[in-house]
C-alpha positions as CSV (number, residue, x, y, z in Angstrom):
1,X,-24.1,90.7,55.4
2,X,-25.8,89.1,58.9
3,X,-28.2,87.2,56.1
4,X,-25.6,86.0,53.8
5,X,-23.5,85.0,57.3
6,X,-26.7,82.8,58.6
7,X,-27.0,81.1,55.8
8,X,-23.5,80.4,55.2
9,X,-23.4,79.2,59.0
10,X,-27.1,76.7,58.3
11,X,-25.1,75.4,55.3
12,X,-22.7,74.1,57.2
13,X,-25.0,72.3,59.6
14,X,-25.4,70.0,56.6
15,X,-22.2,69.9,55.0
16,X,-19.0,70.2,57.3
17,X,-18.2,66.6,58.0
18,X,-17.1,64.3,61.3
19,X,-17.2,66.0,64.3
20,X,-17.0,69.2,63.3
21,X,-20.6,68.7,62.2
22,X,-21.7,67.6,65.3
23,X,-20.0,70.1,67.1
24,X,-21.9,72.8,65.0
25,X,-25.1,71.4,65.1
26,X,-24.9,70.8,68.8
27,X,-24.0,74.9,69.0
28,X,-27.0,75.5,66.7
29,X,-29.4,73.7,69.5
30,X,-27.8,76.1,71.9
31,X,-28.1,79.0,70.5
32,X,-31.6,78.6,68.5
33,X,-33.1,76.4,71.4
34,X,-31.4,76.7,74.2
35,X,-30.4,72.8,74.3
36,X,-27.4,71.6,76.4
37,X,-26.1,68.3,74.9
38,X,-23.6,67.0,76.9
39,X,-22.2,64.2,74.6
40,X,-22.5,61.1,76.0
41,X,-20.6,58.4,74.3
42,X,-22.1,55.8,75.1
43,X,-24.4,52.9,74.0
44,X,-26.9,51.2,75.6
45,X,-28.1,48.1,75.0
46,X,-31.8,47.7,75.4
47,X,-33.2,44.0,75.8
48,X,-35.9,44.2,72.8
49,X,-38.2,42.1,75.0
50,X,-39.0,45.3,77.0
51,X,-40.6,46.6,74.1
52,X,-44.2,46.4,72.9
53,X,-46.5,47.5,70.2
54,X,-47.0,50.8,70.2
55,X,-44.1,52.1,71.9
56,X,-42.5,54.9,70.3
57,X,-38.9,55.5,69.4
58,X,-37.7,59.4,68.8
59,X,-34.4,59.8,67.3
60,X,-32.2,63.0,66.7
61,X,-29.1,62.9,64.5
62,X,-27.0,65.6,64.2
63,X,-26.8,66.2,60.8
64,X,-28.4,69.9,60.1
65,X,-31.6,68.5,59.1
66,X,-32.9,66.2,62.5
67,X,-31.6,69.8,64.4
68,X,-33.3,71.7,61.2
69,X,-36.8,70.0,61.8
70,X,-36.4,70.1,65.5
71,X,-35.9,73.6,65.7
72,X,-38.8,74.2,62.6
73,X,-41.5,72.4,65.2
74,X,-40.2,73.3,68.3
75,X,-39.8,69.7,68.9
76,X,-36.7,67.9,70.8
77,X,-36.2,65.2,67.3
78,X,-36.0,65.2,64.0
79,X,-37.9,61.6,63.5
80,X,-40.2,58.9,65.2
81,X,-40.5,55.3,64.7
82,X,-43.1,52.9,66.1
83,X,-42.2,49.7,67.1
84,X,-45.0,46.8,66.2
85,X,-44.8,42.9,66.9
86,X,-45.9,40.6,64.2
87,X,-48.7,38.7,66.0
88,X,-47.7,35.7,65.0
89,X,-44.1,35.4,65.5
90,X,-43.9,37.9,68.0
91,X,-40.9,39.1,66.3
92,X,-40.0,42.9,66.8
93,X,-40.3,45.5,63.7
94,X,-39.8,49.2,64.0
95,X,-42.1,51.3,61.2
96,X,-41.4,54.3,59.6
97,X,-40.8,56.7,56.8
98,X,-37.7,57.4,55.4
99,X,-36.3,58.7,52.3
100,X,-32.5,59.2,50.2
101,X,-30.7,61.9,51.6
102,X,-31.0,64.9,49.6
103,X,-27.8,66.2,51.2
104,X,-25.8,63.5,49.2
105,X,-24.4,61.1,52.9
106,X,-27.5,58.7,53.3
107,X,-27.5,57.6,56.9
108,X,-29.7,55.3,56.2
109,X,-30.0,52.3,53.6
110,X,-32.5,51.5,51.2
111,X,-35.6,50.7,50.7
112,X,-37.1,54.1,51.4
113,X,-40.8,55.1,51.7
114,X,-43.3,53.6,54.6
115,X,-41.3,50.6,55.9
116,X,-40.8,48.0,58.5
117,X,-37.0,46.8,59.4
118,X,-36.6,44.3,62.0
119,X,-35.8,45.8,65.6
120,X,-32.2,44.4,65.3
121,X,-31.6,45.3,61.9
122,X,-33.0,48.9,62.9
123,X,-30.9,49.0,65.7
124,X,-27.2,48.1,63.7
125,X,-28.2,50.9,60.9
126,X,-29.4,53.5,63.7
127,X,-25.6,53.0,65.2
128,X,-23.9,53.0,62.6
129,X,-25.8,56.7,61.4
130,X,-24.8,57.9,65.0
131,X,-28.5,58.4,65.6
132,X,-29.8,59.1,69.2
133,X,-32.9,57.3,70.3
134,X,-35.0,57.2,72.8
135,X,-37.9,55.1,74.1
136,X,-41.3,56.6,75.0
137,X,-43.1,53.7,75.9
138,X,-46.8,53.3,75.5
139,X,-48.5,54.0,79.0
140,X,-49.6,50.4,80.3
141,X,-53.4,51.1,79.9
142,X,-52.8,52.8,76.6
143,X,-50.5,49.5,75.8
144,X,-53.4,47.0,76.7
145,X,-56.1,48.6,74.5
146,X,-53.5,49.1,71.6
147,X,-54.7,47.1,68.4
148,X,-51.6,46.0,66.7
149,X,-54.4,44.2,64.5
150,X,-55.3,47.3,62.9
151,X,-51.7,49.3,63.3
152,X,-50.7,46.2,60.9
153,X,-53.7,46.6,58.6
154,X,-53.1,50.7,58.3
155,X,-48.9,49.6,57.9
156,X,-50.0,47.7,55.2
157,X,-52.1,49.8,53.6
158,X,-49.3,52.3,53.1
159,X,-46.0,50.1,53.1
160,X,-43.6,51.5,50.5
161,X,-45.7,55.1,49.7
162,X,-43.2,57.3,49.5
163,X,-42.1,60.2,52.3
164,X,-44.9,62.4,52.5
165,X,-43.0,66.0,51.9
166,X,-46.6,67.8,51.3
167,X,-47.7,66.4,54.7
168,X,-44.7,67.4,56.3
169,X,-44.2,71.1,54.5
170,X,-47.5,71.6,54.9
């Protein structure tokens, strides 16, 4: 009975809707990990000129999978971005990996695999999937000897593979 009860109560980490999904996936991090998340209802604005190649963005969504792979790594998110500047524009692109929903609600719009979106385009579709971020910047040493010459070259040398599950399962 207590297996059949857990795995009703995981189910609905992914598939209650609205609030009430948050609500249970916020109790999840409590009880599974101790996590207090206070919401916070808020959003703020971050001037994109702040941020530099290299510098890291975290997210957690609370949508039974970010809390699933949190809790599976012991981590604090669910997925990481890395924001890279085109060096000749110095325009602002956040990289990453993402994939359709298997869950059937994709938070997050197509095209899917190794990508780049532009830092305000990536900022609109990471509010509207009620995403929280945060910003680990690169330490200012680290930041100076960063080669956004070759983070480009590997980007490109992997744009649009799709997610690596194997990597990740394994």
């Amino acid at each position: 009975v207590g297996t059949m009860l857990s795995l009703y109560e995981t189910a609905q980490l992914f598939t209650s809707e609205g609030q009430t999904r948050i609500e249970r996936n916020r109790e999840f991090l409590s009880e599974r990990m101790g996590w207090d998340l206070q919401p916070f209802g808020k959003y703020q604005e971050l001037d994109e000129s702040l941020l530099k190649s290299g510098d890291v963005l975290q997210i957690l969504r609370l949508d039974g999978l970010d809390p699933m792979i949190a809790f599976g790594t012991g981590g604090r998110t669910g997925h990481t971005t890395v924001c890279l500047r085109d060096e000749r524009t110095n325009e602002l692109f956040v990289v990453e990996v993402t994939d359709k929903s298997p869950f059937g609600e994709d938070a997050w719009p197509p095209p899917y695999g190794v990508i780049q979106t532009r830092y305000s385009d990536w900022v609109a579709n990471a509010r509207h999937a009620g995403m929280m971020v945060v910003v680990l910047p690169l330490d200012e040493k680290l930041s100076e000897n960063f080669n956004s010459t070759a983070a480009w070259e590997f980007f490109r040398s992997v744009e649009a593979l799709p997610y690596g599950y194997p990597n990740f399962i394994y």
